[in-house]
BALOBA-1460 file (C-alpha; in Angstrom, 3 decimals):
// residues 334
<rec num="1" residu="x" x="0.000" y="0.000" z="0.000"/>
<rec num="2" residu="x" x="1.505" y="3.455" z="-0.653"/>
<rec num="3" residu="x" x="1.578" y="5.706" z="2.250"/>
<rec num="4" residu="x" x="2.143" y="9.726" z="2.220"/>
<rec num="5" residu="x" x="5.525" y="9.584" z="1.329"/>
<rec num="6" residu="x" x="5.478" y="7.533" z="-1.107"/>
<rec num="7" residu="x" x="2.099" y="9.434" z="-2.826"/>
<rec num="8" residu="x" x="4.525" y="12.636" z="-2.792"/>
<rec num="9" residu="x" x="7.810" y="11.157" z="-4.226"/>
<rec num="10" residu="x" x="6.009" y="9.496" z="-6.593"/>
<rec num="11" residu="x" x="4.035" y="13.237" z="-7.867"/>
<rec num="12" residu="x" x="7.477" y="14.711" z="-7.247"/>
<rec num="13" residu="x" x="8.784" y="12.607" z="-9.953"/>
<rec num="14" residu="x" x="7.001" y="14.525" z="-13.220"/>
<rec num="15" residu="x" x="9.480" y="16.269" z="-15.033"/>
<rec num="16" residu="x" x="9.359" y="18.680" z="-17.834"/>
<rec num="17" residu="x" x="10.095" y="15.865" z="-19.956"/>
<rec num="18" residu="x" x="6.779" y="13.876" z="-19.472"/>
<rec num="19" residu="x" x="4.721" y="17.113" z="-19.352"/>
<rec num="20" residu="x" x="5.863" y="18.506" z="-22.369"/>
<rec num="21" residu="x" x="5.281" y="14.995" z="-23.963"/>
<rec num="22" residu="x" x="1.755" y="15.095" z="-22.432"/>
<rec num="23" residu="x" x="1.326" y="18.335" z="-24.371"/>
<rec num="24" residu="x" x="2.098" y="16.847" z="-27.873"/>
<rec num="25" residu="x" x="-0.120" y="14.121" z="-27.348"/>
<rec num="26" residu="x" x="-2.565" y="16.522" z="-26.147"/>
<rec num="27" residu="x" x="-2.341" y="18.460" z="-29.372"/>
<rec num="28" residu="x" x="-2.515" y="14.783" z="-31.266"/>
<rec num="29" residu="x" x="-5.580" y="13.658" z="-29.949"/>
<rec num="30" residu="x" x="-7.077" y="17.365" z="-29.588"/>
<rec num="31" residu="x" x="-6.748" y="17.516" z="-33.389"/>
<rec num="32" residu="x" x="-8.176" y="14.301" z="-34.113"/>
<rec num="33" residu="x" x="-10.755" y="15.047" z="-31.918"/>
<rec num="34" residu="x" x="-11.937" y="18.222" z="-33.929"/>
<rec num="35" residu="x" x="-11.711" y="16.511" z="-36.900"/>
<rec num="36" residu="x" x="-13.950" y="13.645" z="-36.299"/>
<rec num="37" residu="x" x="-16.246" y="15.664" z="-34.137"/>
<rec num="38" residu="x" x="-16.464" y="18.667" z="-37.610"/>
<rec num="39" residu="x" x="-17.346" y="15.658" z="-39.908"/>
<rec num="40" residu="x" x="-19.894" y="13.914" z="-38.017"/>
<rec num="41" residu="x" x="-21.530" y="16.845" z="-36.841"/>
<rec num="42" residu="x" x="-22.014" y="17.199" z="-40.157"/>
<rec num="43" residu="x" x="-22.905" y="14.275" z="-41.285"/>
<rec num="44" residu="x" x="-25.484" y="13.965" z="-38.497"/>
<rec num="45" residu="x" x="-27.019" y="17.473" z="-38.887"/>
<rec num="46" residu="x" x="-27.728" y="16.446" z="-42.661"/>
<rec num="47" residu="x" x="-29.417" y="12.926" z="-41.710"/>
<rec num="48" residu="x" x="-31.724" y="14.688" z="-39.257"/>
<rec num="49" residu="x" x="-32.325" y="17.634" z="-41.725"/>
<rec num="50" residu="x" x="-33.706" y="15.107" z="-44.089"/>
<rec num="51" residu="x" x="-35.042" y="13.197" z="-41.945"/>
<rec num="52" residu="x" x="-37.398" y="16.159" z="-40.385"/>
<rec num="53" residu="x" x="-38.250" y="16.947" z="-44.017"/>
<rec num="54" residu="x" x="-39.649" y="12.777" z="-44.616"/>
<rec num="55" residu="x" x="-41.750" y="13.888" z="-41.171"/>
<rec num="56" residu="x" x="-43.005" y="16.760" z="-42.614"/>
<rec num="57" residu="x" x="-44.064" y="15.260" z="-45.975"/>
<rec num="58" residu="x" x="-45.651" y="11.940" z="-44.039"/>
<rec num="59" residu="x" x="-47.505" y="14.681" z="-41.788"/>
<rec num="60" residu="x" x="-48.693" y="16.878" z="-45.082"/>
<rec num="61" residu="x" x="-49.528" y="13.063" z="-46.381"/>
<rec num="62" residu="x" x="-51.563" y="12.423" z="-43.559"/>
<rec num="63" residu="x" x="-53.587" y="15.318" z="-43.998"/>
<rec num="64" residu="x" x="-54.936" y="14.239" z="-47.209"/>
<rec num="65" residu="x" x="-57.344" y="11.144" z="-48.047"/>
<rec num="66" residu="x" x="-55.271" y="8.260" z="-48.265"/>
<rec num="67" residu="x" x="-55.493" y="4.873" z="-50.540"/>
<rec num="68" residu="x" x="-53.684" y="1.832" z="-49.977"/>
<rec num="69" residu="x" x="-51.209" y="3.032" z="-52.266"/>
<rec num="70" residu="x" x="-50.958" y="6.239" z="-49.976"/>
<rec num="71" residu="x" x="-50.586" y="4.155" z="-46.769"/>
<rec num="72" residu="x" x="-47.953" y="1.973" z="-48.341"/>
<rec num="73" residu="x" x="-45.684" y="5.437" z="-49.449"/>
<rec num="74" residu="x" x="-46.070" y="6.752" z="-45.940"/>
<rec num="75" residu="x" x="-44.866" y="3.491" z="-44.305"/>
<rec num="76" residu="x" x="-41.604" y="3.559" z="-46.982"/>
<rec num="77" residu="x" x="-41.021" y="6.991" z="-45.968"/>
<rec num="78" residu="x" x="-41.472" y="6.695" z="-42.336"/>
<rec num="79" residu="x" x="-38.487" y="3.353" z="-42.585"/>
<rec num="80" residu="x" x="-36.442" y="5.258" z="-44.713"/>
<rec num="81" residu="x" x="-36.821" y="8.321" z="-41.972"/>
<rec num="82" residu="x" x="-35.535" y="5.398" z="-38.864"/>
<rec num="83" residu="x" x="-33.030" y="4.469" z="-41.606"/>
<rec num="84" residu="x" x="-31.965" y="8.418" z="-41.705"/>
<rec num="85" residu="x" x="-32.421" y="8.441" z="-37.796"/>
<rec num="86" residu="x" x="-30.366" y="5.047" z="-36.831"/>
<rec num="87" residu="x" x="-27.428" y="6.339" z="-38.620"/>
<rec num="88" residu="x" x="-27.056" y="9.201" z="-36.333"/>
<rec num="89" residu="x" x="-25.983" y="6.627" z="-33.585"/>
<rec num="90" residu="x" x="-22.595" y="7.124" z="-35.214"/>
<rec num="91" residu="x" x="-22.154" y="10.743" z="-34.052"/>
<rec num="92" residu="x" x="-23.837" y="9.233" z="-30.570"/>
<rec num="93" residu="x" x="-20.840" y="7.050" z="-30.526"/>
<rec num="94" residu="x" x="-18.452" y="9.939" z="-31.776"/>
<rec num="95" residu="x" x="-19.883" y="11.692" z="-28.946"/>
<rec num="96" residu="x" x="-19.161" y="9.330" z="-26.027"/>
<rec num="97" residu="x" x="-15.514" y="8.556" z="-27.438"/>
<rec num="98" residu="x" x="-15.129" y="12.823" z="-27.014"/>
<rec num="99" residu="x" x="-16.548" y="13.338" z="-24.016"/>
<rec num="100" residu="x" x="-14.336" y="10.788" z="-22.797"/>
<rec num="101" residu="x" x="-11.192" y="11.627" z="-23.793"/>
<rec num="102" residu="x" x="-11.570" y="15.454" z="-22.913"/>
<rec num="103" residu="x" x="-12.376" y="14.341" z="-19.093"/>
<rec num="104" residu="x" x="-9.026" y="11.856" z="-19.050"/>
<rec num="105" residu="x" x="-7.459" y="14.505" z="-20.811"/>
<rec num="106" residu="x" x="-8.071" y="17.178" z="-17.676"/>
<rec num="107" residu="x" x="-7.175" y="14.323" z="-15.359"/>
<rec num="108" residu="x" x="-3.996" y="13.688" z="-16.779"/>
<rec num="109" residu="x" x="-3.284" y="17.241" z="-16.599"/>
<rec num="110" residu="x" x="-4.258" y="17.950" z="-13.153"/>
<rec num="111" residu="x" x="-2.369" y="14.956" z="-12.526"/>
<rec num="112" residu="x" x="0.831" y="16.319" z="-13.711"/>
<rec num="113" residu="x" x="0.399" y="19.861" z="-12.599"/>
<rec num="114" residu="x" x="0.992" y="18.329" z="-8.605"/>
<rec num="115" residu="x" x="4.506" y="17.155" z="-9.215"/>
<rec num="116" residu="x" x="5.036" y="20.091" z="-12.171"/>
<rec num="117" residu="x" x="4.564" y="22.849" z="-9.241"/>
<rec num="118" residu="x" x="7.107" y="21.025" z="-7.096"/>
<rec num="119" residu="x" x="10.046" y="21.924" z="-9.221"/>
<rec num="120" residu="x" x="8.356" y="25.360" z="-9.697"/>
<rec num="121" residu="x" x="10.899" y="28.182" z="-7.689"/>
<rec num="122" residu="x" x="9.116" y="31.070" z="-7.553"/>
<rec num="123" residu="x" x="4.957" y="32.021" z="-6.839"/>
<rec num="124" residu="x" x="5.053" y="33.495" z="-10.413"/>
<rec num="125" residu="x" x="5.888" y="30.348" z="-11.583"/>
<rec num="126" residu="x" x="3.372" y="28.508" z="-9.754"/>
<rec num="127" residu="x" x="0.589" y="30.943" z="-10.813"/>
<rec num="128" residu="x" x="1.056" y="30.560" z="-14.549"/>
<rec num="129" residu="x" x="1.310" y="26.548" z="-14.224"/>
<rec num="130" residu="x" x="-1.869" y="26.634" z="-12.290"/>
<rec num="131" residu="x" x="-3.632" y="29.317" z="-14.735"/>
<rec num="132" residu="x" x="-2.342" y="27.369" z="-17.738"/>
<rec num="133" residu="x" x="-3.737" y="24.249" z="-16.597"/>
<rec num="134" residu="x" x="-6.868" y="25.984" z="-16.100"/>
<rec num="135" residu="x" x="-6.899" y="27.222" z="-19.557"/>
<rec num="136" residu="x" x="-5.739" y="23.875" z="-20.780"/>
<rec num="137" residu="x" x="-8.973" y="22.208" z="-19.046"/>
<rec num="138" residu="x" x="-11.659" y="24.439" z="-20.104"/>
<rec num="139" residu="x" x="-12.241" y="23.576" z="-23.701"/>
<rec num="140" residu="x" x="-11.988" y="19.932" z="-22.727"/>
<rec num="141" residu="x" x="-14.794" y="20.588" z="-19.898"/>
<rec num="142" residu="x" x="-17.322" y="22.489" z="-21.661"/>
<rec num="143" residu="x" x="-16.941" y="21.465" z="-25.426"/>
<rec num="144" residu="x" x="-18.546" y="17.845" z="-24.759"/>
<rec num="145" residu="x" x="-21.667" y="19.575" z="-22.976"/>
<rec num="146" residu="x" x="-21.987" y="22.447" z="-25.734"/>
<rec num="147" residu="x" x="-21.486" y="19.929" z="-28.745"/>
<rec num="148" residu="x" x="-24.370" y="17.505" z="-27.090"/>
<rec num="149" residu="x" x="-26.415" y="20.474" z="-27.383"/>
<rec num="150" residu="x" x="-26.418" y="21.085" z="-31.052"/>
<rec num="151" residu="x" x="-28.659" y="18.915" z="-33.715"/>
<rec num="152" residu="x" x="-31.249" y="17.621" z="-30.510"/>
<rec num="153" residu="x" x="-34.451" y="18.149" z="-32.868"/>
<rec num="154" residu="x" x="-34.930" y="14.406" z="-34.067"/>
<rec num="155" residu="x" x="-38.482" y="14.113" z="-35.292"/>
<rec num="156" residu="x" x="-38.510" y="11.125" z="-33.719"/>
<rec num="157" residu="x" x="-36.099" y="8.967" z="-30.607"/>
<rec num="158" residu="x" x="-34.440" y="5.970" z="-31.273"/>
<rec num="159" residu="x" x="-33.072" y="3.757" z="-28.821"/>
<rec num="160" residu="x" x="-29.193" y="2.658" z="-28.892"/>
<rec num="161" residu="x" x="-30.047" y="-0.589" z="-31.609"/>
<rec num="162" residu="x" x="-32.372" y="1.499" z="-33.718"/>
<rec num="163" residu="x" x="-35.540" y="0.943" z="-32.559"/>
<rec num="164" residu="x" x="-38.564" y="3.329" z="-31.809"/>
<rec num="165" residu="x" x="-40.581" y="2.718" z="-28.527"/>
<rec num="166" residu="x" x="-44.456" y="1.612" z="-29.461"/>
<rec num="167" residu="x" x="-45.486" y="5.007" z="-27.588"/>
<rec num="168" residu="x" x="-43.316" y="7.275" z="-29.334"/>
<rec num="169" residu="x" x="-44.420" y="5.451" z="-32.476"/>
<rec num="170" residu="x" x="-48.021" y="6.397" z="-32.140"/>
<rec num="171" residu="x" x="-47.316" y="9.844" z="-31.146"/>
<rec num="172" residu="x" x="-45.519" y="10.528" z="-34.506"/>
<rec num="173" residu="x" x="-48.622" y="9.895" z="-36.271"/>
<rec num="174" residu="x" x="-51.175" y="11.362" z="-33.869"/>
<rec num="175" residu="x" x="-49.439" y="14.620" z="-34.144"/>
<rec num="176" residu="x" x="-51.031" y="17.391" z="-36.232"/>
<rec num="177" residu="x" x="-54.113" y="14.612" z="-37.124"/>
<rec num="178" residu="x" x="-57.348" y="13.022" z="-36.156"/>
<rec num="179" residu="x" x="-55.811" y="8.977" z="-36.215"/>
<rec num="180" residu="x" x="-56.370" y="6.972" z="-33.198"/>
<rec num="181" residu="x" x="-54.080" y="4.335" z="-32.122"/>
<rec num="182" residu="x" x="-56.082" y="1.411" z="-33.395"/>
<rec num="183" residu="x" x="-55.906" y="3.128" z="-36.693"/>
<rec num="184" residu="x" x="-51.903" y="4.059" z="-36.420"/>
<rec num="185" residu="x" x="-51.494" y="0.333" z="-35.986"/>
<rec num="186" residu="x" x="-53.612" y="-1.677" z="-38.435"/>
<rec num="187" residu="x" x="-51.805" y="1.221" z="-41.247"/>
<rec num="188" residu="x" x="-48.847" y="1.766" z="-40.415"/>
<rec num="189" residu="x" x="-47.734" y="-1.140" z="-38.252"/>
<rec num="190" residu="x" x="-49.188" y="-3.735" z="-39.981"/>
<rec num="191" residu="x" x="-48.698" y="-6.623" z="-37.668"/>
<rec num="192" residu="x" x="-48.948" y="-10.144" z="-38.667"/>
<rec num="193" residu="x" x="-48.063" y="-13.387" z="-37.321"/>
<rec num="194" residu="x" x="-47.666" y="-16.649" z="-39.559"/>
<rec num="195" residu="x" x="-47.456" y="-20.248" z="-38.406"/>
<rec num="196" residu="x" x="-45.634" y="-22.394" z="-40.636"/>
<rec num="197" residu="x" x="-44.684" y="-26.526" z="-40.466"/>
<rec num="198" residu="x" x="-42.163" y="-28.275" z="-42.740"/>
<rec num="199" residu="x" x="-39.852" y="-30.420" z="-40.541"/>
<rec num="200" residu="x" x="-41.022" y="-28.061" z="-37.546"/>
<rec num="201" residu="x" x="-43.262" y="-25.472" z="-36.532"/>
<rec num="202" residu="x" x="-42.407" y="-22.435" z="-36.812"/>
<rec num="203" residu="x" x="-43.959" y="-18.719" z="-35.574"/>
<rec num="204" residu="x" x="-42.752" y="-15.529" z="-38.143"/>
<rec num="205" residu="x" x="-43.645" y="-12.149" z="-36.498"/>
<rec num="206" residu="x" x="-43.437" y="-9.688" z="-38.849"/>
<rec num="207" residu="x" x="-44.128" y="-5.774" z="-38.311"/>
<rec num="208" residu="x" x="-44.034" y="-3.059" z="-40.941"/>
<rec num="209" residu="x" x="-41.506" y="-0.762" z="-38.811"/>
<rec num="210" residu="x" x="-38.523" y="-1.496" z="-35.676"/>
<rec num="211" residu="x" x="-40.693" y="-1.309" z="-32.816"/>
<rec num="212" residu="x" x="-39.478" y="-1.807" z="-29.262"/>
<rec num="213" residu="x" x="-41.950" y="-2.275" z="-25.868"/>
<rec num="214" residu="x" x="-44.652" y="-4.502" z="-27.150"/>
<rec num="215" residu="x" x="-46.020" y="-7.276" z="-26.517"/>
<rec num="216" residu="x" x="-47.770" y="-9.196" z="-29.385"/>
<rec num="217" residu="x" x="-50.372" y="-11.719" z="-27.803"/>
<rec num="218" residu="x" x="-53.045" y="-14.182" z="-30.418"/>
<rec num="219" residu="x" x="-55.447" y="-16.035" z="-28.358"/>
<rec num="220" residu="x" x="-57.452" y="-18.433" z="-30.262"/>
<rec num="221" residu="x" x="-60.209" y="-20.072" z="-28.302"/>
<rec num="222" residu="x" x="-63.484" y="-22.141" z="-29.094"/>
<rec num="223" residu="x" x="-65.657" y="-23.939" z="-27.061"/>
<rec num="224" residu="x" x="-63.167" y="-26.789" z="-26.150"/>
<rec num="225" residu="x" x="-60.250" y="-25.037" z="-26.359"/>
<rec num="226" residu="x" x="-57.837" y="-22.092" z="-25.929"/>
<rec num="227" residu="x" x="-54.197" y="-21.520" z="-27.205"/>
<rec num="228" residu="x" x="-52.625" y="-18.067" z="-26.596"/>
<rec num="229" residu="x" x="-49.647" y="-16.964" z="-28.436"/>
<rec num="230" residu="x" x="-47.649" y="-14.557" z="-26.314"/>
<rec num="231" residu="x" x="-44.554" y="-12.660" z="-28.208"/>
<rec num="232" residu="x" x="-42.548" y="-10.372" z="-26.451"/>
<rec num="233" residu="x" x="-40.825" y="-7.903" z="-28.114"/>
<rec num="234" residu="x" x="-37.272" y="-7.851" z="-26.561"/>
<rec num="235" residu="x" x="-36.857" y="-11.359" z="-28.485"/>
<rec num="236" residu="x" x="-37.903" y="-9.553" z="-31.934"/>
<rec num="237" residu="x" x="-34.435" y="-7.592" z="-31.477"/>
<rec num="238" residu="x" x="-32.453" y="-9.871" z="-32.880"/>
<rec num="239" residu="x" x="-34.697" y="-12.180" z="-35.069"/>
<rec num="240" residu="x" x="-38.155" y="-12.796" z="-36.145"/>
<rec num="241" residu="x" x="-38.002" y="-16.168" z="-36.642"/>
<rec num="242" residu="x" x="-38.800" y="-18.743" z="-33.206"/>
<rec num="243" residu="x" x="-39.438" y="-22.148" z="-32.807"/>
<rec num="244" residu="x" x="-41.512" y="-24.087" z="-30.629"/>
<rec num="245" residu="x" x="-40.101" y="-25.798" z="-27.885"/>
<rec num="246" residu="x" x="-41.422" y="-27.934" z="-24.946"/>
<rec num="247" residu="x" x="-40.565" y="-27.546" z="-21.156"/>
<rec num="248" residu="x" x="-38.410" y="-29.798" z="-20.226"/>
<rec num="249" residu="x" x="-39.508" y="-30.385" z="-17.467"/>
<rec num="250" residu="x" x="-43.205" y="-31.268" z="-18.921"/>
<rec num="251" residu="x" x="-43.882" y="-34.447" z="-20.033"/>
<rec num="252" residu="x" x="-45.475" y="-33.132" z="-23.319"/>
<rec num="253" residu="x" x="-46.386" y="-35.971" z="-26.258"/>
<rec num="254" residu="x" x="-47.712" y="-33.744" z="-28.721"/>
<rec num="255" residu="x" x="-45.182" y="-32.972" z="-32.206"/>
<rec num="256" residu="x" x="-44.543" y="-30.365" z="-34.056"/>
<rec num="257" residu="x" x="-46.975" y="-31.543" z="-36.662"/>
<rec num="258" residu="x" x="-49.785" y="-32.476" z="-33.959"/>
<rec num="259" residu="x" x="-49.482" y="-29.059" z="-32.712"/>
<rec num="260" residu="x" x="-49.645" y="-27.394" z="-36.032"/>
<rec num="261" residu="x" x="-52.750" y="-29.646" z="-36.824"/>
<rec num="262" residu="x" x="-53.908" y="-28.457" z="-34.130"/>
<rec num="263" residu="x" x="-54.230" y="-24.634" z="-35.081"/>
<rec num="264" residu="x" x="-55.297" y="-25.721" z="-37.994"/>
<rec num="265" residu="x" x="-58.287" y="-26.925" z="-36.272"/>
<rec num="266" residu="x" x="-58.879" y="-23.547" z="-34.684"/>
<rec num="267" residu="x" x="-59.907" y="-21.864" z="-37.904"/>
<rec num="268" residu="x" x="-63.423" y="-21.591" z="-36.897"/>
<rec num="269" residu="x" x="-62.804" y="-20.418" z="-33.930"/>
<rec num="270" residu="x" x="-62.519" y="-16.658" z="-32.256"/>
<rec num="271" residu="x" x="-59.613" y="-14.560" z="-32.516"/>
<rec num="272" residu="x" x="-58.325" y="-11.862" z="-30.417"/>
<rec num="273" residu="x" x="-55.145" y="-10.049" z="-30.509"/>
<rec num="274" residu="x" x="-53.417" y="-7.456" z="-28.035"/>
<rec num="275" residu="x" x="-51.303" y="-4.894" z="-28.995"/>
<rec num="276" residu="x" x="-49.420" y="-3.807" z="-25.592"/>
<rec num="277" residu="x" x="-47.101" y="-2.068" z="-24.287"/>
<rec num="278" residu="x" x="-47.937" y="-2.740" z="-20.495"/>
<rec num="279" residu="x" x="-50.902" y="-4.948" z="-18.517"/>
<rec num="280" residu="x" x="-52.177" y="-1.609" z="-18.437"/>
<rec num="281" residu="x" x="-51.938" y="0.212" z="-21.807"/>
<rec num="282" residu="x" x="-53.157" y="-2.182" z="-24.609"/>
<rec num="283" residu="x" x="-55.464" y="-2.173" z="-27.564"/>
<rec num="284" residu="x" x="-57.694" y="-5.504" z="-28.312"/>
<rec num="285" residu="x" x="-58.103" y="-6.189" z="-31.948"/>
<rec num="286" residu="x" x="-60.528" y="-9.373" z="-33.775"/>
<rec num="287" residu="x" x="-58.559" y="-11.033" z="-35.625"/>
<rec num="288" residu="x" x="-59.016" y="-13.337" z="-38.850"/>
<rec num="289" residu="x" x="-56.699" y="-16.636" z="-39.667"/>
<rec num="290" residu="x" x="-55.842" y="-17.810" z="-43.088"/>
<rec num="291" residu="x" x="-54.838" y="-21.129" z="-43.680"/>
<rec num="292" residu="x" x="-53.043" y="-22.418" z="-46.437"/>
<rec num="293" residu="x" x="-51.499" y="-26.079" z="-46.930"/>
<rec num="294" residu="x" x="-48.728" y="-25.073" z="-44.949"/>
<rec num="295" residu="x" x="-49.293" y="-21.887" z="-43.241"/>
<rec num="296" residu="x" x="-51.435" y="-19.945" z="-40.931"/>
<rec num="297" residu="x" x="-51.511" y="-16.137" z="-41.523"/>
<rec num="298" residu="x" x="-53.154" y="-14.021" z="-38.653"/>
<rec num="299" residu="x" x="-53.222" y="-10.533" z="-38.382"/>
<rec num="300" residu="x" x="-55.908" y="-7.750" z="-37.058"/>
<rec num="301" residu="x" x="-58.792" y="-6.400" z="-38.678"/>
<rec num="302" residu="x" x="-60.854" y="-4.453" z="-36.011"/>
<rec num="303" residu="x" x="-60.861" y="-2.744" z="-32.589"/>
<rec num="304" residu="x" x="-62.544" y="-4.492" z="-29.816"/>
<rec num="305" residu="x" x="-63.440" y="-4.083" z="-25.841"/>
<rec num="306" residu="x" x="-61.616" y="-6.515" z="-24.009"/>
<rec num="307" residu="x" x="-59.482" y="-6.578" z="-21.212"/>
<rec num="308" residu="x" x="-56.498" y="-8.253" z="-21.122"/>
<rec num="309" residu="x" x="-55.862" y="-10.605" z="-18.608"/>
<rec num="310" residu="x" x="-52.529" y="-10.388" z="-15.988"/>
<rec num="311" residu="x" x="-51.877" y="-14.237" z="-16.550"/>
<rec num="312" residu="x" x="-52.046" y="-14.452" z="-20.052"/>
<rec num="313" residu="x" x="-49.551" y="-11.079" z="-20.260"/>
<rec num="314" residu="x" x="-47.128" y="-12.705" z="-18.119"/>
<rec num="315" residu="x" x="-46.715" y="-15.479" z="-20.586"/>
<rec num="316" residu="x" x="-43.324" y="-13.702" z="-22.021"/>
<rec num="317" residu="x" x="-42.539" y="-16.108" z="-25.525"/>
<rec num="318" residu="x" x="-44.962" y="-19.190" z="-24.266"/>
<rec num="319" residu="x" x="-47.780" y="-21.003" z="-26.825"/>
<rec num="320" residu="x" x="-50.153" y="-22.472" z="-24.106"/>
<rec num="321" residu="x" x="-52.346" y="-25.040" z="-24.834"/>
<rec num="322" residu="x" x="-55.461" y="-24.917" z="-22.248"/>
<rec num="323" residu="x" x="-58.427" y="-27.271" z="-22.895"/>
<rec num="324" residu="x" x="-61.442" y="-26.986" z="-21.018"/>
<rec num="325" residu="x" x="-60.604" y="-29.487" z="-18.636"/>
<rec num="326" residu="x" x="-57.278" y="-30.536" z="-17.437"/>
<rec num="327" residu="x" x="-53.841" y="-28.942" z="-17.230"/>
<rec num="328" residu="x" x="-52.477" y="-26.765" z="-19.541"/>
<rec num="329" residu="x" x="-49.804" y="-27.237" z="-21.901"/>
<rec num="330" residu="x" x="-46.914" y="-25.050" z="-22.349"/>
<rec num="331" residu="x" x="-44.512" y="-24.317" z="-25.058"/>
<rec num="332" residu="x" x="-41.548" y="-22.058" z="-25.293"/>
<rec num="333" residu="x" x="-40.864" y="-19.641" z="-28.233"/>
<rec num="334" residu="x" x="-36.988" y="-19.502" z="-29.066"/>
């Protein structure tokens, strides 16, 4: 362990040599620094330029009666705008990388200016040092906190892997128009879920933009049956393809091609779908199912009143089985 002593010989021991070295490599990185920081400054003030000029075309858009061919050009715009948008997590990155090295930077010299004052001989001597380092340290200080302030008016937030939060998602479109979120979402987020079986079953979730905090449930139920299909978004960040799998530590018989029969079977049968983004702020949609040889397609069609149940939104990435009678079966989505 070092004691006093030691802490003071070894602060006593900066020279002139390694502080004058610390000031070239100051100037270095300083210079590199500016250069980056000039160039994606840039570069990020002209993606969010054009990307505020998609918002206000998708907004003027909006305003207007729209077609299915209208609907379709807003949701291409509004992905090429997160496109525009994503990229600026570059300069984010930039950002971090600067604001770091200007705070080691002003530690470093602070760090030498304790042993640099010790071979200072007179008070003048110590006064400049100390005012120097001063000077030295204020650029690296502030600059990080003035540059975060400059190109802050995103239409629209992104998190850190480029997606938009279901929230902020409905907001865009609500802004400036008469849409309500059941409408925002059968548009312009399209959901859709497909079941498909060749050597195993399959679930494909697909969504027409990158949308983080939801929860995607199907629950399919008759008069003997129910199965509920619970999707959780956090697993749709890195695919949107999942298998089924059993628990393993259920004894459960059925295959992959039972199971799929199975839904096949519930093709008369009622379908509801929540749209969520907590137990508490949801939106219930009928649903329809088409079925082809090897597929099930189901996606929304209509706003409905139901209320969504705790248990069934606490099934994070589970296909439950639960007849009438007996225990029900449960199946993970990987």
């Amino acid at each position: 362990m070092f004691n006093d002593n030691c802490i003071c010989e070894f602060l006593n021991g900066a020279s002139v040599y390694s502080v004058q070295y610390l000031g070239w490599v100051t100037a270095v990185v300083a210079a590199i620094l500016a250069l980056t920081s000039i160039v994606f400054s840039q570069f990020n003030e002209r993606s969010i330029q054009s990307s505020n000029d998609i918002a206000r075309s998708i907004r003027n858009q909006l305003s207007e009666e729209l077609d299915i061919n209208g609907e379709n050009t807003i949701k291409e715009d509004f992905n090429h705008m997160m496109y525009l948008l994503s990229n600026t997590s570059i300069y984010d990155k930039t950002m971090r990388l600067f604001t770091f090295l200007s705070y080691f930077i002003v530690f470093l010299w602070w760090f030498s200016l304790l042993g640099y004052l010790s071979d200072a001989n007179t008070l003048i001597d110590k006064i400049i040092i100390s005012l120097s380092t001063i000077l030295v340290s204020i650029p690296f200080l502030y600059l990080p906190d003035i540059l975060k302030n400059f190109n802050k008016n995103k239409p629209l937030s992104l998190n850190e892997k480029g997606y938009v939060d279901l929230e902020d998602f409905i907001a865009f479109f609500k802004k400036n128009t008469n849409l309500n979120d059941s409408d925002i979402i059968l548009k312009f987020l399209s959901p859709k879920t497909n079941i498909k079986f060749n050597t195993t079953l399959e679930i494909t979730y697909s969504i027409n933009s990158k949308t983080s905090n939801l929860t995607y449930i199907v629950i399919l139920k008759n008069e003997d049956k129910r199965i509920i299909i619970n999707l959780d978004k956090k697993l749709f960040e890195s695919k949107n393809v999942f298998s089924i799998l059993p628990f393993e530590n259920n004894a459960i018989t059925q295959s992959d091609l039972s199971l799929f029969n199975l839904l096949r079977e519930m093709n008369k049968s009622d379908v509801e779908i929540f749209i969520s983004s907590s137990l508490e702020d949801y939106i219930c949609f009928s649903g329809k199912m088409k079925i082809h040889k090897n597929e099930i397609e189901i996606c929304p069609i209509n706003k409905i009143e139901r209320t969504l149940d705790s248990q069934i939104f606490e099934l994070k990435n589970i296909l439950e089985v639960a007849p009438v009678l007996g225990t029900p079966e449960k199946f993970k989505i990987k």
